[in-house]
C-alpha positions as CSV (number, residue, x, y, z in Angstrom):
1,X,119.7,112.7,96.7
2,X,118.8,112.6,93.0
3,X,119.6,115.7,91.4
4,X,117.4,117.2,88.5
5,X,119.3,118.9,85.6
6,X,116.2,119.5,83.5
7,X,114.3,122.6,84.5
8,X,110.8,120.1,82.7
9,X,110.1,118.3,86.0
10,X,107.0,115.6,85.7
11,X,105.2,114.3,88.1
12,X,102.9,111.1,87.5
13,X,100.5,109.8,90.1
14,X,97.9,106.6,90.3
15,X,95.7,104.9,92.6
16,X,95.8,100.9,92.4
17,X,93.5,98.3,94.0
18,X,95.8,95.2,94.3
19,X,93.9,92.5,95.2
20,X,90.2,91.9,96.8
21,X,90.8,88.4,98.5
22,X,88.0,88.0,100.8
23,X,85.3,87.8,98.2
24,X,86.4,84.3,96.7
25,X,88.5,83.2,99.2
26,X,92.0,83.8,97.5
27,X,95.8,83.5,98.8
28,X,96.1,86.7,101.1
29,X,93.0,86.2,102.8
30,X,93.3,82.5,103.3
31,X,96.9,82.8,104.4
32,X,97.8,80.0,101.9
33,X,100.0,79.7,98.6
34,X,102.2,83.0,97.3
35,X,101.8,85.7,99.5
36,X,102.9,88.4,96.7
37,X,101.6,90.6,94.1
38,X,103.4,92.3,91.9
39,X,101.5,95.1,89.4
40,X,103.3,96.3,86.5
41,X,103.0,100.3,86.7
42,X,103.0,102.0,83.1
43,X,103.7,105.8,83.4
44,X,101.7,108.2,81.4
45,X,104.3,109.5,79.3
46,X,108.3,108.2,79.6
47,X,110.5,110.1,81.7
48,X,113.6,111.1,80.6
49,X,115.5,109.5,83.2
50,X,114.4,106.8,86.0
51,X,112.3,108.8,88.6
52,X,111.8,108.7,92.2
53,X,108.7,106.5,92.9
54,X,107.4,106.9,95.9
55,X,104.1,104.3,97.2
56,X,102.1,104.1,100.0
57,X,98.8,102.5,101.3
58,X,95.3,103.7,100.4
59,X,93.0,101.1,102.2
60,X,94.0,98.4,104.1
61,X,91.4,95.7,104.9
62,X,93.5,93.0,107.3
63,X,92.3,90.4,109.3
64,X,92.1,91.5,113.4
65,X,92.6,88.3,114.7
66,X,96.3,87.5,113.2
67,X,99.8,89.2,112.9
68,X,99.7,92.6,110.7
69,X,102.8,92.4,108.7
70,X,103.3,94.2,105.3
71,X,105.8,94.7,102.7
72,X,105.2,97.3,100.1
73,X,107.6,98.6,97.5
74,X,108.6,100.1,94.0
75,X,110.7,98.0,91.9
76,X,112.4,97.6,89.0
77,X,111.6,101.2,88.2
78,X,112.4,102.6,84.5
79,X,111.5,105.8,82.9
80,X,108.6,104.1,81.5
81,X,107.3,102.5,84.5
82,X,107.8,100.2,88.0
83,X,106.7,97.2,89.4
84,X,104.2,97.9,92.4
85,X,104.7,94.9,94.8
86,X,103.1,94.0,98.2
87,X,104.3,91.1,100.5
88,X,102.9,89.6,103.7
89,X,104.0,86.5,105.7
90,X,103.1,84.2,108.9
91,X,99.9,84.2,109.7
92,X,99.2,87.5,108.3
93,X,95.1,87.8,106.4
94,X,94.8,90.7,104.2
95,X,90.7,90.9,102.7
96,X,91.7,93.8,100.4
97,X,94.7,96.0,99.9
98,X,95.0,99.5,97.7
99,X,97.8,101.5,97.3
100,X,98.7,105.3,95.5
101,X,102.2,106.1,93.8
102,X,103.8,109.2,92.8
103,X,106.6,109.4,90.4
104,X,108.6,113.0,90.0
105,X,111.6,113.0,87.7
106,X,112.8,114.8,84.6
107,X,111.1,115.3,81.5
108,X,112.5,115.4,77.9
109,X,112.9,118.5,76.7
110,X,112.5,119.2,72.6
111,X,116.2,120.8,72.1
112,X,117.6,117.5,74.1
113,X,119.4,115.5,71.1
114,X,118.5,112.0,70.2
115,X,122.4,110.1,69.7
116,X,121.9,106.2,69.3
């Protein structure tokens, strides 16, 4: 459990279409080549600390006639920002893929001092 010591709690939130294969035939929907992709996520405004980042699917437009598989993570999170990444495998066709995120962690506060 992360535990918040700041009473200034942020939260951040987005909505992110990934990819939109089907129209011109690219890697997820063809099944072919690198079957990641990886978004760089900025936040709004830096966090004090590394939040908790949380991501889930908003739409997703798969192929009916193969395997649904489906890998979909935050990584390399900071308190200025992730890395959104989706991974699929096998025989898996994805047309289109969107996701949302929600980051909630602590805030700077103005008496907070600034020792380098």
């Amino acid at each position: 459990m992360k535990r918040l010591r700041n009473h200034l709690i942020g939260v951040d939130q987005g909505y992110v279409s990934l990819f939109s294969d089907f129209e011109d035939g690219g890697e997820m929907w063809t099944g072919e080549g690198q079957r990641e992709v990886r978004r760089a996520i900025r936040f709004d405004e830096p966090f004090r600390t590394r939040p908790v980042v949380h991501v889930g699917l908003a739409l997703w437009d798969m192929d009916h006639a193969s395997n649904q598989r489906a890998d979909l993570q935050a990584q390399e999170v900071t308190a200025t920002g992730f890395d959104l990444v989706f991974r699929t495998w096998g025989d898996t066709r994805v047309a289109r893929l969107h996701a949302t995120w929600l980051a909630i962690g602590e805030l700077a506060y103005e008496d907070d001092w600034m020792v380098d």
